[in-house]
C-alpha positions in Angstrom: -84.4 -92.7 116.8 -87.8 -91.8 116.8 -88.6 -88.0 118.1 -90.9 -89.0 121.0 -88.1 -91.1 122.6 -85.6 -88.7 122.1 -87.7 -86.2 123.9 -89.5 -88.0 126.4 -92.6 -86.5 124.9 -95.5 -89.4 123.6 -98.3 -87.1 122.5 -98.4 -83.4 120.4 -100.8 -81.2 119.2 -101.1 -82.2 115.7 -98.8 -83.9 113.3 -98.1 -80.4 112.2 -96.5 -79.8 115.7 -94.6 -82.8 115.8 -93.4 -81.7 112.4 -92.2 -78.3 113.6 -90.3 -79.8 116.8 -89.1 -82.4 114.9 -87.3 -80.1 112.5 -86.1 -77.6 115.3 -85.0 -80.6 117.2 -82.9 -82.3 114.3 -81.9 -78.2 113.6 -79.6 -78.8 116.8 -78.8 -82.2 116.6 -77.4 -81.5 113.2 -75.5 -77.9 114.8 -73.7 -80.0 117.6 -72.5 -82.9 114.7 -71.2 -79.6 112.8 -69.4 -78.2 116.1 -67.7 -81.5 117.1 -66.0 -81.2 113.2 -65.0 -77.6 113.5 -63.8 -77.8 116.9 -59.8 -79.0 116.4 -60.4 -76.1 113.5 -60.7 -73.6 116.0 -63.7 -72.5 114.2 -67.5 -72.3 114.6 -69.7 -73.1 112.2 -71.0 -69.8 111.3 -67.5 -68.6 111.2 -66.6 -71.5 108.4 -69.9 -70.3 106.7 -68.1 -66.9 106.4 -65.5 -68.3 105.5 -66.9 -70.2 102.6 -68.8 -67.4 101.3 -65.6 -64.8 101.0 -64.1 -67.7 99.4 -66.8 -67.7 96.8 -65.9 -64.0 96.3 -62.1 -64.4 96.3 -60.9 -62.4 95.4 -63.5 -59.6 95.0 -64.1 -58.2 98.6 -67.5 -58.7 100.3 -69.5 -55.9 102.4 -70.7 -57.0 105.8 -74.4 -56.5 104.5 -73.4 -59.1 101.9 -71.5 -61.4 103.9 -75.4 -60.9 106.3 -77.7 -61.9 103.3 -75.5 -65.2 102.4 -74.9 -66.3 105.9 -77.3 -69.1 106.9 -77.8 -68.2 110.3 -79.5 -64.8 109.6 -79.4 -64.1 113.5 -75.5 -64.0 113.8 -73.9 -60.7 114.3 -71.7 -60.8 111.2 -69.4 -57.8 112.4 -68.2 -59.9 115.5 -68.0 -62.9 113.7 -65.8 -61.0 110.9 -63.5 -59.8 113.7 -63.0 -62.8 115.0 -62.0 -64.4 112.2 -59.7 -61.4 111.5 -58.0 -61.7 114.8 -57.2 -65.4 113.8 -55.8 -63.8 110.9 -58.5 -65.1 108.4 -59.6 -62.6 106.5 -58.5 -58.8 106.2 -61.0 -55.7 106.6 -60.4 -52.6 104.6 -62.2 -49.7 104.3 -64.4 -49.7 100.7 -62.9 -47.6 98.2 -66.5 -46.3 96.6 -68.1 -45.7 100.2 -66.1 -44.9 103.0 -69.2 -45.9 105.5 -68.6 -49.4 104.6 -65.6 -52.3 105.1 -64.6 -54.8 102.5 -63.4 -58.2 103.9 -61.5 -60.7 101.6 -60.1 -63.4 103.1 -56.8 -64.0 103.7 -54.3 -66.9 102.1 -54.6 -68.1 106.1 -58.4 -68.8 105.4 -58.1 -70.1 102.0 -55.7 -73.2 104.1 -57.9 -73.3 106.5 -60.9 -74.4 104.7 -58.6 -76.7 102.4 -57.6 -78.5 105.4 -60.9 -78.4 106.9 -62.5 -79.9 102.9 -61.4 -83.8 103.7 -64.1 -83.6 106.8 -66.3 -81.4 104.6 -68.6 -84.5 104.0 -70.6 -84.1 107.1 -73.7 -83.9 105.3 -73.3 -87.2 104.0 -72.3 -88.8 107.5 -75.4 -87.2 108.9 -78.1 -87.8 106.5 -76.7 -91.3 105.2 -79.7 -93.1 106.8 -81.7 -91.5 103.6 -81.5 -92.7 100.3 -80.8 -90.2 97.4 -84.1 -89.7 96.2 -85.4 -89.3 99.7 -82.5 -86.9 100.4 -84.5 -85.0 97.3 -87.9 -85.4 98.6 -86.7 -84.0 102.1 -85.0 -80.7 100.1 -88.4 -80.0 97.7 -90.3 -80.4 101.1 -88.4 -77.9 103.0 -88.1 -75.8 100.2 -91.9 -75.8 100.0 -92.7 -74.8 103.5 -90.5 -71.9 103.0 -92.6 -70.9 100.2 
């Protein structure tokens, strides 16, 4: 559906505008289609990113300030988060051996189920962008890679 219907909104600025609502718009859309999958998880989405990036440490632990850099929401407080998923008995904190300032999370054999039962619904991506072909599904990544920079 097109953006202007969506939004109740017929004119903007410049198609540069549109451009920037547009992708902040289909931002959330895309968020809530990613919360309705993790929901019977018992998971969020940035606690599943976690997840998935202690899992491509496992089993070398990850810092917080690591676990920070990868996450995709640079926003989230990753200390909470981590705490959370260690109440759920996801992943395990332990103080660093080298620098006693810092905590080493690895996660658990808990976690490592989880995200195998959560991998069969793991296609969300697909479900979600299916209206676009493969090579547009490439143009769209080189152009979002290039307004990054």
């Amino acid at each position: 559906m097109r953006l202007e219907d969506e939004i109740f909104q017929k004119k903007f600025k410049s198609g540069y505008h549109k451009a920037a609502i547009n992708i902040i718009y289909t931002h959330n859309w895309l968020m809530g289609s990613h919360a309705a999958l993790f929901k019977p998880f018992n998971v969020t989405s940035q606690q599943y990113n976690i997840l998935r990036i202690l899992r491509g440490q496992y089993p070398t632990p990850c810092s917080i300030k690591t676990i920070r850099e990868r996450m995709l929401d640079k926003m989230s407080d990753a200390s909470r988060i981590v705490e959370k998923l260690r109440l759920k008995g996801l992943v395990e904190r332990k103080t660093c051996e080298r620098d006693r300032r810092n905590v080493d999370v690895v996660i658990t054999d808990k976690g490592l189920t989880l995200l195998d039962q959560i991998g069969p619904v793991e296609n969300f991506s697909e479900k979600d962008l299916s209206a676009l072909s493969p090579a547009e599904i490439d143009q769209l990544n080189n152009l979002l890679d290039k307004i990054r920079g």
